[in-house]
C-alpha positions in Angstrom: 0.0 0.0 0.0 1.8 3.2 -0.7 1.3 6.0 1.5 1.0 9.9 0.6 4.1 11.6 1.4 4.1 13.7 4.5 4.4 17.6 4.1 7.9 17.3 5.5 8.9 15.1 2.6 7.0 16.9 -0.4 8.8 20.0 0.9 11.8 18.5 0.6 11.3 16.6 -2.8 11.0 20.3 -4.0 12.9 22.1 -3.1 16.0 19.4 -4.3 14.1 19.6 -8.0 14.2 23.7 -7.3 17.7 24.0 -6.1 19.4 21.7 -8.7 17.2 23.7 -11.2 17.9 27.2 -10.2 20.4 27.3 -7.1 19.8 28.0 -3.8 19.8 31.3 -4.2 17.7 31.4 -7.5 14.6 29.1 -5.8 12.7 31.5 -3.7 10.2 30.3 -1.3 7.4 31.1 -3.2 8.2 28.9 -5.8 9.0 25.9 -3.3 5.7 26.3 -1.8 3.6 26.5 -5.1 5.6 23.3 -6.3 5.2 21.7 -2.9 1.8 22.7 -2.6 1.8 24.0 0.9 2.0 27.2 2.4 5.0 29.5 3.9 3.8 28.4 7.3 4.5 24.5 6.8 7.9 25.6 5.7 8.6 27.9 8.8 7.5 24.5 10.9 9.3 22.1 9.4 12.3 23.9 8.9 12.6 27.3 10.1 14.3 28.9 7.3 15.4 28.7 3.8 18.8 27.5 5.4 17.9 25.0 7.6 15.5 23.6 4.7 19.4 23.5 2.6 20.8 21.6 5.1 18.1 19.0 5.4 18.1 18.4 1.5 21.7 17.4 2.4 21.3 15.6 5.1 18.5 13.5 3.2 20.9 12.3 1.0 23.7 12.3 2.8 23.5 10.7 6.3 22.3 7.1 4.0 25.4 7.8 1.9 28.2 8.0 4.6 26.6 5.5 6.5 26.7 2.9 3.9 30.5 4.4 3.1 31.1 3.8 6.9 29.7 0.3 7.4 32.0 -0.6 3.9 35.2 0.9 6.0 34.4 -1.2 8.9 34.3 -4.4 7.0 38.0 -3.8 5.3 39.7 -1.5 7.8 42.7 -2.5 10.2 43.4 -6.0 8.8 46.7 -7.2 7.7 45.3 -7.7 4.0 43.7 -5.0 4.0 44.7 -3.3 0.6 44.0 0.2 -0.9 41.7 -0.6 -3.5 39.1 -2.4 -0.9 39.4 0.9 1.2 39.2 3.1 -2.0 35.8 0.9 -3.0 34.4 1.4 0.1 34.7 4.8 -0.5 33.8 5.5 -4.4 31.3 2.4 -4.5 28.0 4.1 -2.5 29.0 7.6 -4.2 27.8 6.3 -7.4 25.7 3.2 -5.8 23.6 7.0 -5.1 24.3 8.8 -8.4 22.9 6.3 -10.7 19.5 6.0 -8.5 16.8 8.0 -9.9 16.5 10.8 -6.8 20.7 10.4 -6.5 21.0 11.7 -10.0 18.8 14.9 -9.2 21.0 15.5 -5.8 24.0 15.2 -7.6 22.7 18.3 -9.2 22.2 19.7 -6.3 25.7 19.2 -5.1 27.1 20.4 -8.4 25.4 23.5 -7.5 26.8 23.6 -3.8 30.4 23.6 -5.3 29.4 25.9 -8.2 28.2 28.7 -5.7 31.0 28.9 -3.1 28.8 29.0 -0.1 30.7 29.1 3.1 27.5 28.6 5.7 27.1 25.3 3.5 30.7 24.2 3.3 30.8 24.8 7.3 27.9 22.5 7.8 29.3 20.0 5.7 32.7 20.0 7.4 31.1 19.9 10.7 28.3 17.3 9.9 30.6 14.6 7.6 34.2 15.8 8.2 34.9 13.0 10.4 33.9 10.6 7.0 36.9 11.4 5.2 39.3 11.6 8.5 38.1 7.9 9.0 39.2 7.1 5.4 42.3 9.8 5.3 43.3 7.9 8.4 43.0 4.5 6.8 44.8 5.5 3.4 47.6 7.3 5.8 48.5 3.7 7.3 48.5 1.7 3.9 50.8 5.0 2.5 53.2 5.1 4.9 55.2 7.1 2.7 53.2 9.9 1.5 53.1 13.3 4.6 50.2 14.3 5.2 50.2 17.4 3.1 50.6 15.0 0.0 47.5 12.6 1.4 45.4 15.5 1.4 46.4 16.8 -1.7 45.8 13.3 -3.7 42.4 12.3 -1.5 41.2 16.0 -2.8 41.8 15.1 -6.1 40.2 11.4 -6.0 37.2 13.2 -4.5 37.5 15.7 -7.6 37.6 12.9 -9.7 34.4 11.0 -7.9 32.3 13.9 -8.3 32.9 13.6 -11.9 32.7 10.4 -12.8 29.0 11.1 -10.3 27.8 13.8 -12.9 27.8 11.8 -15.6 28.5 14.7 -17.6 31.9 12.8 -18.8 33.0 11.4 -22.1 32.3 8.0 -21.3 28.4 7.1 -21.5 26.5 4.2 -21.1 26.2 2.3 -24.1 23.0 0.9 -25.0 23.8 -2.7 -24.9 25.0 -2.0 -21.3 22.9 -2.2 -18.0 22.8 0.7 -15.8 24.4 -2.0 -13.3 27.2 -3.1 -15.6 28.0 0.2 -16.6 28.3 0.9 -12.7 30.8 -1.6 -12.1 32.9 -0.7 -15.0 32.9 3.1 -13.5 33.8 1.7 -9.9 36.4 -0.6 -11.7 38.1 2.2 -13.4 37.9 4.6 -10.5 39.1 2.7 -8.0 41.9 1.3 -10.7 42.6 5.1 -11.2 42.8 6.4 -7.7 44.6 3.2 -6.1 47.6 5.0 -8.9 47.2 7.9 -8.0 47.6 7.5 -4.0 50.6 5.1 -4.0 52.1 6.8 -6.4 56.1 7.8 -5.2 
């Protein structure tokens, strides 16, 4: 039986479509309650503000994503064979696990628009709400690359993330051919990311 979706949730189905649309500073209120169908009130309860509502079309998304990226550490992390491609898996594999899902694609959007637009009240919530993601996988990646200072781990993990984000658009050169599953072609983009990054890290 399915259910009508809650206020809360309609809301928030919006106002992703809106701000992968137009940006979060191009989708007024207005428009988020006309395409939500409620009224400014129901967003004032639910949320707040337009920043809080921001913040909870991240978190949406985002709190499944890094807890499935979590969960994949866990089952790799601290053994003696562990190796850097199961870590880097862990990592890259629920990214575009998310992407390729109908909803994921439109947040991707979204998030292409968070790094398009520079804002700092986002990037500080971010930081704060999954920084200690990537200092669970920086600190894995730091003991299978011994040799690499920190400085250079962060440099390279920025650029695998760079890279990530890419291959999550979808906007690249390489598309899904149409003798290819949306699952195969998956794989193949994990494959080649993880083959990619695994290089990229250990190199000297």
């Amino acid at each position: 039986m399915n259910h009508p979706a809650s206020t809360k949730d309609r809301i928030l189905a919006a106002a992703e479509s809106l701000f992968a649309q137009r940006g979060f500073e191009g989708a007024s209120l207005r428009q988020l309650t006309a395409a939500a169908g409620v009224n400014l009130a129901a967003v004032n309860y639910h949320f707040g503000s337009k920043e809080r509502l921001v913040e909870e079309v991240f978190r949406r998304r985002l709190d499944a994503l890094n807890q499935r990226r979590l969960a994949a550490l866990a089952r790799v992390a601290g053994r003696d064979d562990t190796t850097l491609e199961q870590v880097l898996d862990a990592f890259i594999r629920p990214a575009l696990e998310l992407s390729h899902d109908d909803h994921g694609a439109l947040f991707m959007r979204v998030l292409a628009r968070a790094f398009a637009e520079h804002d700092d009240r986002l990037r500080q919530f971010l930081s704060e709400n999954y920084g200690h993601v990537i200092r669970q996988f920086t600190a894995e990646f730091a003991h299978l690359l011994p040799h690499l200072s920190k400085a250079e781990l962060y440099w390279r993990i920025d650029l695998v993330t760079g890279a990530l984000t890419h291959a999550m658009s979808g906007f690249g050169m390489i598309q899904r051919k149409g003798d290819v599953s949306e699952s195969a072609h998956r794989e193949q983009t994990v494959a080649h990311l993880v083959r990619f990054a695994a290089a990229g890290l250990s190199a000297p």
